[in-house]
Structures are given as C-alpha cells and as structure tokens.
C-alpha positions in Angstrom: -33.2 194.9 51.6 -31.5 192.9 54.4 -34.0 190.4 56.7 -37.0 191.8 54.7 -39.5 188.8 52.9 -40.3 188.1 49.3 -43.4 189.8 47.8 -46.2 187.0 47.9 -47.0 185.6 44.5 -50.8 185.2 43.3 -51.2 181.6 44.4 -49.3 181.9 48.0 -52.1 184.7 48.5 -55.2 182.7 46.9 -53.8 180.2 49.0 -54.2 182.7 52.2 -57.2 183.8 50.8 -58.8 180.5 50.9 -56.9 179.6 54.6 -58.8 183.1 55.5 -62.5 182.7 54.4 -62.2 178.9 56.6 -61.0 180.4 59.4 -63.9 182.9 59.3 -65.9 179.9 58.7 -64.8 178.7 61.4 -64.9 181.9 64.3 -68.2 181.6 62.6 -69.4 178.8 64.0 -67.7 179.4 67.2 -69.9 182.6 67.7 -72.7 180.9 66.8 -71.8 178.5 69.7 -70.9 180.9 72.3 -74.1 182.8 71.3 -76.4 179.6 71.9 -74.7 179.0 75.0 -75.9 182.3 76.3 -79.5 182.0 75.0 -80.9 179.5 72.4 -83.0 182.7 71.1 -79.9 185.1 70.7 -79.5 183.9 66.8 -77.1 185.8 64.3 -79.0 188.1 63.2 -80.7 189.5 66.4 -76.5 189.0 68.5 -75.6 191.4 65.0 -77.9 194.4 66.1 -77.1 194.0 69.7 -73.5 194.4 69.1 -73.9 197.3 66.5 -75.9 198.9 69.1 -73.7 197.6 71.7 -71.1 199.4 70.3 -72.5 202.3 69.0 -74.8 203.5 71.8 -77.7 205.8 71.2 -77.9 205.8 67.5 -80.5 206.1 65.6 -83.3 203.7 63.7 -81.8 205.0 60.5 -77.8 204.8 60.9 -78.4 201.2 62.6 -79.9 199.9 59.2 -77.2 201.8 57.4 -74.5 200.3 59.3 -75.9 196.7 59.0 -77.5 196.7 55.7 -80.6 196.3 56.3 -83.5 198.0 54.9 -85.3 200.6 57.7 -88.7 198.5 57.7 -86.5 195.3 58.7 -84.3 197.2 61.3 -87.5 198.5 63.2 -88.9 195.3 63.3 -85.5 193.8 64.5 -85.5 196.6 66.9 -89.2 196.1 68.1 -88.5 192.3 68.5 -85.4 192.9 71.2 -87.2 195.6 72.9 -90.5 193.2 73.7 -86.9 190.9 75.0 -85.9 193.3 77.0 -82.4 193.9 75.7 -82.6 197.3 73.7 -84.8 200.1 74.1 -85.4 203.4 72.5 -84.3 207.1 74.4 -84.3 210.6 73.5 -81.3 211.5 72.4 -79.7 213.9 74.7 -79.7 217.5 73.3 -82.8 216.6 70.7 -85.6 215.2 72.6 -87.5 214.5 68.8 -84.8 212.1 68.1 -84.4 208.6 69.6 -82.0 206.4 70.7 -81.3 203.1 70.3 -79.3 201.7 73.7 -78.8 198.4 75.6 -80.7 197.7 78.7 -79.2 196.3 81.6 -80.3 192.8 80.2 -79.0 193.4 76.9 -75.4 194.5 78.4 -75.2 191.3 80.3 -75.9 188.9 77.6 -73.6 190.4 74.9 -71.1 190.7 77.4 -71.5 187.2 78.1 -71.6 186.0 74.6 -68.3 187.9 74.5 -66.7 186.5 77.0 -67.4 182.5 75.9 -66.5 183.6 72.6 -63.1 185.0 73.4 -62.3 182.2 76.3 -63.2 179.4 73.3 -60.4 180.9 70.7 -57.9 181.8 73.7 -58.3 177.8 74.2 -57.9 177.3 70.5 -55.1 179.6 70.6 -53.2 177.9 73.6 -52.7 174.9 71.6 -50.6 176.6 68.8 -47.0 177.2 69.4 -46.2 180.7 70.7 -44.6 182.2 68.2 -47.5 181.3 66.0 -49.9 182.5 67.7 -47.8 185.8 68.1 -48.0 186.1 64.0 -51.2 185.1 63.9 -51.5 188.6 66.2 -49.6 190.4 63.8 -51.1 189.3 60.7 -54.3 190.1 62.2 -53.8 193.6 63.2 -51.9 193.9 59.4 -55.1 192.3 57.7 -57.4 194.6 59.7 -55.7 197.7 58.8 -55.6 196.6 55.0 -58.9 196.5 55.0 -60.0 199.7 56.7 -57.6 200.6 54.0 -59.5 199.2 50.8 -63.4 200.1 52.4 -65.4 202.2 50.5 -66.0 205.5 51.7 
C-alpha cells in the first residue's frame, strides 16, 4: 500500500520496548516528585489508592483491593490510615445503606488534584523541549499504545 510503513521487526520493537519501560521509569520518578511536592507523606502507595478512589468514587472496600491488587486486610488498613489523614472516608452507598463507600474528602480532592496538576505542568515542560511534530507522535503513539493494551488485558 501507498504512504503506509514497514511492519516493525523483533529488535526495532525490543528496542521500543526497552525505550518504553525507561520512560515509565522515568514518569515514575516524576510522580514521585510531583507527589512529594504536594506532601512529603503522600508516598506511592497511599497517592495509588487516592487516585483509584479518586476516580472511582464510592466503591467499595472489596473492588478497591481488587482493582489494586491488594489483599482486603491491606486495603482496609490503607484505607483506615488516609481516613485518620483526612483524605478518604467511608459512606453509605446511596440506594443500600449496609453497603459503604469509599470517597475523597474535600482534603483529599485538593491534594490529588494538586499532585495532578505538578505532575502534568512537569511533562508539558519536558514536552516543550521536543520538536513539535515529535511531541505530536509521541501523542499518537500513546493513544495507539493505550488502546493496544486495553486490547491484550485480561478479562
């Protein structure tokens, strides 16, 4: 076909592979940055339940250690930590008042949205200093490399 690219071979995408897992590396690092700026106590592991709960507002105990892998003895003790902080708490969920609710308080809102804002002005810097049209295929092999792999999950 006319204007269409050559199939990668196995080393060009080892190659991307390993370009890949050191930019996550990377974005890694610049989280954990943009986290510590926020709050010196928002670590990984306690920023990764706000945002699943962030993002997923109101579930439950059991479907937030699902979702993160964790077992349900960790994720209440996760839980019960950010809750004495002030940045979750548990609610009856509306339309079954024996079931309860995992949401972000006020507090909690605030600081992820915070921790989201450093982290995304810090890679739009990073960004600025590639040339354009680089930074537009890095756009497009994102949004293809995000759809492969919703693609290849596990059910």
């Amino acid at each position: 076909m006319e204007g269409r690219l050559p199939e990668p071979t196995a080393e060009t995408l080892r190659e991307a592979a390993e370009k890949l897992a050191d930019s996550a590396e990377a974005v890694s690092e610049i989280a954990v940055s943009a986290a510590a700026a926020v709050d010196p106590w928002l670590l990984p592991h306690r920023l990764r339940i706000l945002r699943f709960v962030g993002d997923r507002p109101g579930l439950n105990l059991t479907r937030l250690a699902e979702g993160t892998g964790m077992t349900l003895p960790r994720a209440s003790r996760m839980c019960a930590t950010l809750e004495a902080a002030e940045l979750i708490e548990r609610r009856p969920v509306r339309g079954d008042r024996r079931e309860i609710g995992l949401v972000l308080t006020e507090r909690g809102a605030s600081l992820l949205a915070d921790y989201r804002d450093r982290r995304a002005a810090r890679l739009t810097d990073v960004m600025r200093h590639m040339p354009g049209e680089s930074a537009l295929a890095l756009l497009a092999g994102l949004r293809s490399f995000v759809s492969s792999l919703a693609d290849t999950q596990d059910p």
